[in-house]
C-alpha positions in Angstrom: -216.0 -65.4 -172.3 -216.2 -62.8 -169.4 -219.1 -61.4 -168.3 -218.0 -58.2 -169.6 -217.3 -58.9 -172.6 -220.4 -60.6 -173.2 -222.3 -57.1 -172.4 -219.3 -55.7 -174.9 -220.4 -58.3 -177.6 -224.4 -57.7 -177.3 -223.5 -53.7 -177.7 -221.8 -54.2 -180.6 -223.9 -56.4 -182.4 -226.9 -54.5 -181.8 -225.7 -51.3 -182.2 -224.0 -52.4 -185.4 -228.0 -52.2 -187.4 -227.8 -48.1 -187.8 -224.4 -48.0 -188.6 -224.5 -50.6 -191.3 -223.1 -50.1 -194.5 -225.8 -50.1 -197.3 -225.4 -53.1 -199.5 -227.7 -51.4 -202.6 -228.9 -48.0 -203.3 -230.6 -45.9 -200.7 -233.5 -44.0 -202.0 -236.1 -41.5 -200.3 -238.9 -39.9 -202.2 -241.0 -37.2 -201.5 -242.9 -34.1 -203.1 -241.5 -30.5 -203.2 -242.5 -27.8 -205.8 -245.4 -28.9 -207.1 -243.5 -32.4 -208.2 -242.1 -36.0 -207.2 -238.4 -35.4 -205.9 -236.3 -38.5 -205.0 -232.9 -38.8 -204.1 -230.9 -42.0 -204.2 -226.8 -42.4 -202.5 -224.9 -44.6 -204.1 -221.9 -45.4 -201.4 -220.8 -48.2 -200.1 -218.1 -46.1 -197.3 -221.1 -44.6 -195.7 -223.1 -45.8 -192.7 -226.9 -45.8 -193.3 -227.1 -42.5 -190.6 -224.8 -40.6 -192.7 -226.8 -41.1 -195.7 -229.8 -40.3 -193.7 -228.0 -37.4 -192.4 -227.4 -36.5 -195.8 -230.6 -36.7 -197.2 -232.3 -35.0 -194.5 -229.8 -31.9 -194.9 -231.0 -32.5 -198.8 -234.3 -32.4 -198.0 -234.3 -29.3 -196.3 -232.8 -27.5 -198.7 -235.0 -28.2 -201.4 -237.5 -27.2 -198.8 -235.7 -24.3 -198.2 -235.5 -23.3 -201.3 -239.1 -24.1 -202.3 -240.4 -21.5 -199.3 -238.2 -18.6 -201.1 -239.2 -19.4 -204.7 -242.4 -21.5 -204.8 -245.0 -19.5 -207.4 -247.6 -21.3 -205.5 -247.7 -19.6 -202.9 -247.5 -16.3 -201.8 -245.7 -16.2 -199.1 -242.6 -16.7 -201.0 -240.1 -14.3 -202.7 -241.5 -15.1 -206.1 -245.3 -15.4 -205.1 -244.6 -11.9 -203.7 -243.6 -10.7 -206.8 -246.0 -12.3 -208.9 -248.4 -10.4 -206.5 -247.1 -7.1 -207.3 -246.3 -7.8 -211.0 -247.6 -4.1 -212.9 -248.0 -2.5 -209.6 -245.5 -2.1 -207.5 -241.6 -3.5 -207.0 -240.7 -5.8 -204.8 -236.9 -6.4 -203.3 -235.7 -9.7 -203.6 -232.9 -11.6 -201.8 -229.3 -11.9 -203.5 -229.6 -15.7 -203.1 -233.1 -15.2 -205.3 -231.7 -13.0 -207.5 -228.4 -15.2 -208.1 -230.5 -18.6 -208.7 -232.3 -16.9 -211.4 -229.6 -15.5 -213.3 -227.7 -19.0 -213.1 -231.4 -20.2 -214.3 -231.1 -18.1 -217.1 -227.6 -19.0 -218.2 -228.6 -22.6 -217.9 -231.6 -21.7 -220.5 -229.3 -20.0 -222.8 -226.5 -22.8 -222.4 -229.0 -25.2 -223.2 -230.4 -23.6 -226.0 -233.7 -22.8 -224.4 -234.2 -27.1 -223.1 -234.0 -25.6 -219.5 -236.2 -23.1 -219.1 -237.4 -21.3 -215.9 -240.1 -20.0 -217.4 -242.5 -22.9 -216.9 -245.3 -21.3 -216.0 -247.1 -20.5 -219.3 -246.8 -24.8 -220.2 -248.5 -25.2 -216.6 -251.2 -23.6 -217.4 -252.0 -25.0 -221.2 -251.6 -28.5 -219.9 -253.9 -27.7 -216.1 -251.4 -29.5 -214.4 -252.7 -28.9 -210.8 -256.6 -29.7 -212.1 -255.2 -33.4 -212.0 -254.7 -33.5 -208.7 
């Protein structure tokens, strides 16, 4: 074996531990509006950086999305409007306005088992006194 390809050899192998395929599952947990969120890949094809890729990206858009329509806080979209509620209007973005109509048709396609309107069983139950 050349010396070159010696060097060549060492590169690869090293290199090869973030570019792996996954043998099992790959899971990441975290918390994001006001609950446990976890998202597991199932793929073989893809190297362990594209699934972490993919989760990040994941990640960030339930983060996203939990900055625009949190109620539990008032910085968003929602907590703005919860704010205002009897008082005054608020604008909201299309994007808001479109994820709670498909919210609703979810309800009503469900028979009522999604519901967005979660609010009022938050407070009978005191889920964030547990915590």
């Amino acid at each position: 074996m050349t010396k070159s390809s010696g060097i060549l050899l060492i590169i690869l192998v090293t290199s090869g531990c973030a570019c792996r395929r996954p043998d099992s599952p790959v899971t990441r947990e975290s918390t994001a509006m006001n609950t446990y969120v976890s998202i597991t890949v199932y793929d073989d094809e893809l190297s362990t950086d594209r699934i972490n890729i993919a989760m990040d990206s994941a990640f960030a858009e339930i983060n996203r999305i939990e900055r625009m329509a949190t109620n539990y806080a008032d910085s968003g979209e929602i907590g703005r409007t919860n704010l205002a509620a009897g008082v005054d209007s608020v604008v909201v973005s299309e994007e808001l306005a479109a994820l709670i109509r498909r919210s609703l048709a979810y309800s009503d396609s469900t028979g009522g088992a999604f519901d967005i309107t979660v609010g009022p069983l938050e407070q009978l139950w005191d889920f964030l006194a547990a915590h």
